[in-house]
C-alpha positions in Angstrom: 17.5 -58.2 55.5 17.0 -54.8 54.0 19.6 -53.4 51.9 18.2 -50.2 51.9 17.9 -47.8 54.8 16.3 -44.8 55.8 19.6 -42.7 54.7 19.9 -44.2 51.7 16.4 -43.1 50.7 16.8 -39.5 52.3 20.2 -39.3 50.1 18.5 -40.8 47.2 15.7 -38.0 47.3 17.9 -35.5 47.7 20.5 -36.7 44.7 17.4 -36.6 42.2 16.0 -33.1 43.6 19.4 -31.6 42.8 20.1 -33.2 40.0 16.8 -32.3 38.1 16.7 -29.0 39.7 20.1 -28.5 37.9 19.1 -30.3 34.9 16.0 -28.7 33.9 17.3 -25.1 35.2 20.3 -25.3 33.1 18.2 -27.0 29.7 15.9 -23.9 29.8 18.5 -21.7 30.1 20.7 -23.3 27.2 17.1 -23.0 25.3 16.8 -19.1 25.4 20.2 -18.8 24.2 19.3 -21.3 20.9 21.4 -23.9 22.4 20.1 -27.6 22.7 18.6 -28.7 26.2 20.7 -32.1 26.3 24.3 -29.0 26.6 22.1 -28.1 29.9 21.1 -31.5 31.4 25.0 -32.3 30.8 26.5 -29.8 32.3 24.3 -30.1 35.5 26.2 -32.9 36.1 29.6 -31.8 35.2 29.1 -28.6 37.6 27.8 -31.1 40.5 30.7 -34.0 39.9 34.7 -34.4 40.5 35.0 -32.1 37.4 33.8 -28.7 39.6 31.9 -30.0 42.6 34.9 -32.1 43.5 37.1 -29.8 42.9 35.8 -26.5 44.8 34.3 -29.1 47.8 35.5 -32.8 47.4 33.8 -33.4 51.0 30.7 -32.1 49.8 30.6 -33.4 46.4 31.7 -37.0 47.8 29.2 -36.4 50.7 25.9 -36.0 47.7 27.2 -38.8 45.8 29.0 -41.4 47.6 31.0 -44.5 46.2 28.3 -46.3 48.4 27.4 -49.5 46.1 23.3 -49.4 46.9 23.1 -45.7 46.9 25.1 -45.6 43.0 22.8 -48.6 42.4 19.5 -46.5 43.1 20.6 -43.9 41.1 22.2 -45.7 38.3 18.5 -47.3 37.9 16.6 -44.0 37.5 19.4 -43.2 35.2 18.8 -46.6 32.8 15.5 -45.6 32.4 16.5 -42.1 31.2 18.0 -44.2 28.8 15.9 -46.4 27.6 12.6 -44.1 27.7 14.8 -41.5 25.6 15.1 -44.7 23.0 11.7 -45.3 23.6 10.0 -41.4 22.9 13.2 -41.1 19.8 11.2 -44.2 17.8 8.0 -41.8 17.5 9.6 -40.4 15.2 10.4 -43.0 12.8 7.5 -44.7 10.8 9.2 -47.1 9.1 7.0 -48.1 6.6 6.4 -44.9 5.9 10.2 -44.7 5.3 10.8 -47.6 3.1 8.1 -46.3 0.9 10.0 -43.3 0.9 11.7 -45.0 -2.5 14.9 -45.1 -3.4 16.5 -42.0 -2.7 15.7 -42.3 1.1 17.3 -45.7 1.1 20.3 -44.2 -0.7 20.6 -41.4 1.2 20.0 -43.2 4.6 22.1 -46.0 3.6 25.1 -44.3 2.5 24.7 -42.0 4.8 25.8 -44.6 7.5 28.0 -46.1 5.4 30.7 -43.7 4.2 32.1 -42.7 7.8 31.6 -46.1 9.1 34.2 -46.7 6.2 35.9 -44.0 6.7 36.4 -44.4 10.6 37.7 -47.9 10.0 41.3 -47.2 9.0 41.4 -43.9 11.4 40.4 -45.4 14.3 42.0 -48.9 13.5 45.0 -46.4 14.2 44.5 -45.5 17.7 46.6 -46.1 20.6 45.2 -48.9 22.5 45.4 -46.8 25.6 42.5 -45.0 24.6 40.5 -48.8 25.0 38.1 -49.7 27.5 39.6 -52.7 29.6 37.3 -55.3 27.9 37.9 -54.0 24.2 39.7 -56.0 21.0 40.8 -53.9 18.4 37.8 -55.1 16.4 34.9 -54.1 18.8 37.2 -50.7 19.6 37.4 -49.3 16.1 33.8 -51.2 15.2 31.9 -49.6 18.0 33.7 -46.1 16.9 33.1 -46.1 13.5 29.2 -47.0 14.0 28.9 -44.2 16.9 30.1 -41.8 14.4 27.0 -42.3 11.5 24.8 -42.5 14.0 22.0 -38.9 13.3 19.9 -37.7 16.4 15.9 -37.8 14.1 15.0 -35.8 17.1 17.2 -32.8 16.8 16.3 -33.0 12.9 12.5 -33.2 13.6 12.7 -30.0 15.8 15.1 -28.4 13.2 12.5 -28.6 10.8 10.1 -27.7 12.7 11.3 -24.8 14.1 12.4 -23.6 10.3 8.5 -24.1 9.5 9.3 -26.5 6.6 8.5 -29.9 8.5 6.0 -30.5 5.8 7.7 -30.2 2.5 8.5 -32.7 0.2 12.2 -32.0 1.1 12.0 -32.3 5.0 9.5 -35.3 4.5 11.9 -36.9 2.6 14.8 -36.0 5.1 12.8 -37.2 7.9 12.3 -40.5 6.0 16.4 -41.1 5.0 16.7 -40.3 9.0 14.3 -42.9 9.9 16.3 -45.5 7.8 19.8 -44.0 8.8 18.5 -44.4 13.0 17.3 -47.8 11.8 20.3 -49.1 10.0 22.5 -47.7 12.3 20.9 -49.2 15.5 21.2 -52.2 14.1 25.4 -52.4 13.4 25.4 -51.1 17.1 23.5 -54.0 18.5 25.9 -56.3 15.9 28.8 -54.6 17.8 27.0 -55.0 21.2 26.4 -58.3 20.7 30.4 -59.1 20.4 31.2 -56.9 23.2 29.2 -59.0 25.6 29.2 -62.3 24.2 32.9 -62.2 23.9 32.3 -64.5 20.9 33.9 -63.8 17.6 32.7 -66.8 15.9 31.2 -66.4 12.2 28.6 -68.8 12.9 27.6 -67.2 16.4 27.2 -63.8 14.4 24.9 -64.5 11.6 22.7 -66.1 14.2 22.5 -63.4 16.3 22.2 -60.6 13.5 19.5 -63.2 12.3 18.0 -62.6 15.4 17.6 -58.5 15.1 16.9 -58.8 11.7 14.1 -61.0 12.5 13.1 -59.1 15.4 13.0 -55.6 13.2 11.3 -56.9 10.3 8.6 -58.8 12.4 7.6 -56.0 14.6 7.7 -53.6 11.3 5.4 -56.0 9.8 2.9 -57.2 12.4 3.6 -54.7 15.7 1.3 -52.0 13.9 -1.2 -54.3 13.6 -1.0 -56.1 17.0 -0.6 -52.7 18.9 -3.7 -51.4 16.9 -5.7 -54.6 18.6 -4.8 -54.2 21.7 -5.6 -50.1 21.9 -9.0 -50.9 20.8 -9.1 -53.8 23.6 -8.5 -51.4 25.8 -10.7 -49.0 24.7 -13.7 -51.4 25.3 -12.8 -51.3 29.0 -14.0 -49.2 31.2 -10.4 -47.7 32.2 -9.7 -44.1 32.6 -8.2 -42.3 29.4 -5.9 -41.5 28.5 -3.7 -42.8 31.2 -4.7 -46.2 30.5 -3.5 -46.2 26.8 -0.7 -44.1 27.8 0.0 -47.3 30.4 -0.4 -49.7 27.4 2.2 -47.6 25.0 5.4 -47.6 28.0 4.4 -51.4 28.0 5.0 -52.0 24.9 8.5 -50.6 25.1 9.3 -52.7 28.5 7.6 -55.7 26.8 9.9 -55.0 23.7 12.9 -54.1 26.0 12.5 -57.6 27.9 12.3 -59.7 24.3 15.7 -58.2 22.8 17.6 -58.6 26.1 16.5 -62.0 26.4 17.6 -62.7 23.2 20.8 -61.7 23.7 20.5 -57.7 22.2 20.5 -54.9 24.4 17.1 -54.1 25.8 18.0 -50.0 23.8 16.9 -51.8 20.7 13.7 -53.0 22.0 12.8 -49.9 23.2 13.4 -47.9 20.0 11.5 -50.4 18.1 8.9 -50.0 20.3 8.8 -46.5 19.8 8.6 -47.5 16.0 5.9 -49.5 16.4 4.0 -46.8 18.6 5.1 -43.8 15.6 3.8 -46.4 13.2 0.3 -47.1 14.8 -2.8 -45.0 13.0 -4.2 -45.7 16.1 -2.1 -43.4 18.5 -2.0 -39.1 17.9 0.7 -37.5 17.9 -1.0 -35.8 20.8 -0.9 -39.1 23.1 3.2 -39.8 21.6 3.8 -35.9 23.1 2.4 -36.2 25.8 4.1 -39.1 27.2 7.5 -37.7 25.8 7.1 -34.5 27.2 6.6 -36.3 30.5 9.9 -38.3 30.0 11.9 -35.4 28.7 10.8 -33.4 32.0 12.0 -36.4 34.3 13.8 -39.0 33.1 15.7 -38.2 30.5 17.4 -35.1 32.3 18.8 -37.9 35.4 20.0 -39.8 32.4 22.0 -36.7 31.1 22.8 -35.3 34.6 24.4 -38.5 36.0 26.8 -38.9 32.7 29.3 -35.7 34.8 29.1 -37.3 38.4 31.7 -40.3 37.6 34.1 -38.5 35.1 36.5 -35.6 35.2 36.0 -33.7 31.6 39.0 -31.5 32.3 41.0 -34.7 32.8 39.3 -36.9 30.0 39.6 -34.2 27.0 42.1 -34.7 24.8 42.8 -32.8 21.4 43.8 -35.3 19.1 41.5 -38.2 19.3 38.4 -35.3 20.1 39.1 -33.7 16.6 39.4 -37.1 15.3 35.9 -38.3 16.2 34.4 -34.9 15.9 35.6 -34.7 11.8 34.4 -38.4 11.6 31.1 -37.5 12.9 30.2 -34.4 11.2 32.0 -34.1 8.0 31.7 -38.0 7.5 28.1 -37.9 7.8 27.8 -34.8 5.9 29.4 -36.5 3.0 28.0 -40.1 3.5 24.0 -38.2 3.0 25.7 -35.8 0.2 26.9 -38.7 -1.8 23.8 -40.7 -1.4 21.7 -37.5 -2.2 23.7 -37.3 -5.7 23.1 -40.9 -6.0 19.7 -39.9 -6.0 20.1 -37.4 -9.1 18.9 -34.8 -6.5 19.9 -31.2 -7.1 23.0 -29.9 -5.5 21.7 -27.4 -3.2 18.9 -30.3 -2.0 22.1 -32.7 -1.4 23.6 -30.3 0.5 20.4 -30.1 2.5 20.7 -33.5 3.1 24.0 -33.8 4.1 23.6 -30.9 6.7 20.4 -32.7 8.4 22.5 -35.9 8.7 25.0 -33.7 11.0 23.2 -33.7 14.4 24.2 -36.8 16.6 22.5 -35.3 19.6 21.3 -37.9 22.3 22.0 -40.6 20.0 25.9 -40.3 19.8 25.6 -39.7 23.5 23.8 -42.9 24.5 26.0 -45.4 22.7 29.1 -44.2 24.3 27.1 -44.0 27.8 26.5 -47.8 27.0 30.1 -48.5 25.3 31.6 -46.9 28.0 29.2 -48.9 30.7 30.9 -52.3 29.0 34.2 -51.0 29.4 34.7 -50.9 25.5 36.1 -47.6 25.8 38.0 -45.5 28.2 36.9 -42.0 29.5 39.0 -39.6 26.9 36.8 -41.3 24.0 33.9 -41.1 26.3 34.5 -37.6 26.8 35.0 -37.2 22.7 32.1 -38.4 21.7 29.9 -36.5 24.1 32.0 -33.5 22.1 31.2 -34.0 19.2 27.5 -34.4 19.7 26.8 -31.2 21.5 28.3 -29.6 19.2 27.1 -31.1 16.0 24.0 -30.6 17.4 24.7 -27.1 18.2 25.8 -25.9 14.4 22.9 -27.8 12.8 20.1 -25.1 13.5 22.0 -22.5 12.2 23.3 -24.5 9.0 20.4 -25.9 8.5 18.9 -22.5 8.0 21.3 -21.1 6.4 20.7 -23.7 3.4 17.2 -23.3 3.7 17.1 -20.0 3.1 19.1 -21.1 -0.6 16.6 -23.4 -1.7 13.3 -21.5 -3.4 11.5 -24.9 -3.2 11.2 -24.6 0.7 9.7 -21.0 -0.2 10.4 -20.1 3.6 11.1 -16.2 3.8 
């Protein structure tokens, strides 16, 4: 028996035309004004669910995007691999050896710059009302799961920052990039920890070090050896008599499924895998930079704005926001961050207007702060008004750290940008 019909497929077409129509129209848009794409791809999907949509046609709205369980199901599939090709296309940016090698200071400031407002979150957040819990939250996973969201740094949004600023290859911004690549790393990692007790529903000691065992051995192997592997099997394919680039572009998104399948199976969310993977692929000497943009660009122009678009179709913004615990959060995840990289910058006996730097790259939580509560939320670790927070505070962390970015560029004679 078929669980799919002809309507469902007509619906389904015409959910993903409107939606990326939406998505991408609104992204450029946000773009010419300065203002990050993800703001654009979000709202398309706050204008098109209960928040507007349902509000000016609930018919209409209810009609495009039915309760039906297969036709959510469709969707919700596209929108998971939004999700995990965004992880995927976010890990080209980190090189972790590259990274470690960066010396002490980048493990200082990357460190610490998870750290402090994981530590500073802790007693905040312990003091939350429970009502703002998802249904299958403890007051451990709650205020864990809160406190890592909030150190979490978007190395995309930083990577186009500097960019754009024309300073992407200085010592400074090399060295930013590098205490990113360890922050994303480091942070990733708690979150999977966190994960891991959300949907085991085991709090045992025992049961924990085994499985952070697990993703430490996983991350450590594949920083090792996945190079080196990935490098073999590129020049295997090279050999063939396959069509290029599409078949080493073929290769690369199966690496990140490949990587995907291993970390769910062992018991870590399948995110993880995928950003490794994307490690690996930043990593390899074997792939350009022209063959990582190209499949990004690819993935930013479909996937990843469904991903961002579906996030408005299931909640009510006007009903989720909240001051309080918004502000909360927001402080946590700016000025925390800020002075997490700051104090691991001074750490570092580097100059004060340089540790400033540093602190203002850390800011951005972008598409980073945004998937994690996608996926907290998903578990039911917490409820919509935190949801709705945290997609807050990332636009607009990500929104100020152009601008201040620039700003303290423009105060430091070593970037000698004019």
């Amino acid at each position: 028996m078929h669980l799919i019909s002809e309507n469902h497929i007509l619906l389904f077409l015409l959910q993903i035309l409107v939606l990326l129509g939406c998505a991408r129209t609104l992204s450029i848009l946000c773009e010419s004004i300065n203002v990050p794409s993800i703001a654009g791809e979000i709202l398309a999907g706050i204008i098109l669910g209960p928040t507007i949509l349902g509000r000016l046609s609930p018919s209409f709205q209810s009609w495009l995007f039915p309760h039906d369980q297969t036709q959510s199901i469709m969707l919700e599939t596209v929108a998971w691999l939004g999700v995990f090709f965004l992880l995927l296309s976010s890990g080209f940016h980190v090189n972790a050896k590259q990274s470690l090698k960066g010396g002490r200071v980048a493990m200082l400031i990357g460190i610490v710059g998870v750290l402090f407002p994981i530590f500073v979150g802790l007693p905040l957040f312990y003091m939350m009302d429970s009502i703002y819990w998802g249904e299958k939250a403890t007051a451990i996973t709650f205020v864990l799961f809160l406190s890592v969201a909030g150190s979490i740094t978007a190395i995309s949004v930083v990577a186009r920052v500097l960019e754009d600023l024309k300073i992407n290859d200085t010592p400074q911004a090399n060295l930013a990039l590098s205490a990113c690549a360890i922050n994303d790393l480091f942070g990733w990692f708690l979150f999977s920890i966190v994960m891991s007790l959300t949907t085991t529903h085991i709090l045992s000691p025992i049961k924990l070090i085994g499985s952070t065992a697990i993703i430490i051995g996983f991350v450590i192997f594949s920083i090792l050896f996945g190079g080196t592997i990935l490098s073999w099997a590129l020049q295997l394919v090279k050999r063939t008599k396959l069509a290029q680039p599409a078949a080493t572009q073929t290769l690369l998104i199966s690496v990140g499924l490949l990587c995907g399948a291993i970390t769910q199976y062992l018991g870590i969310h399948a995110i993880l895998g995928f950003f490794i993977a994307g490690m690996v692929i930043g990593s390899s000497e074997e792939v350009t930079h022209t063959q990582t943009g190209s499949i990004s660009e690819t993935l930013h122009a479909i996937f990843v704005p469904l991903f961002f678009a579906s996030l408005g179709l299931h909640i009510d913004f006007l009903l989720g926001i909240e001051f309080w615990p918004t502000l909360i959060f927001t402080s946590i995840a700016i000025l925390g961050k800020f002075a997490g990289a700051w104090l691991g910058a001074k750490m570092g006996k580097l100059s004060s207007q340089t540790s400033i730097f540093m602190g203002l790259v850390f800011i951005p939580g972008g598409a980073m702060e945004i998937v994690v509560a996608s996926l907290a939320f998903e578990l039911q670790l917490i409820g919509q008004t935190i949801f709705v927070a945290i997609v807050f505070a990332a636009l607009i962390s990500s929104i100020l750290a152009g601008p201040l970015i620039g700003m303290q560029v423009r105060k430091i004679e070593l970037f000698n940008v004019h």
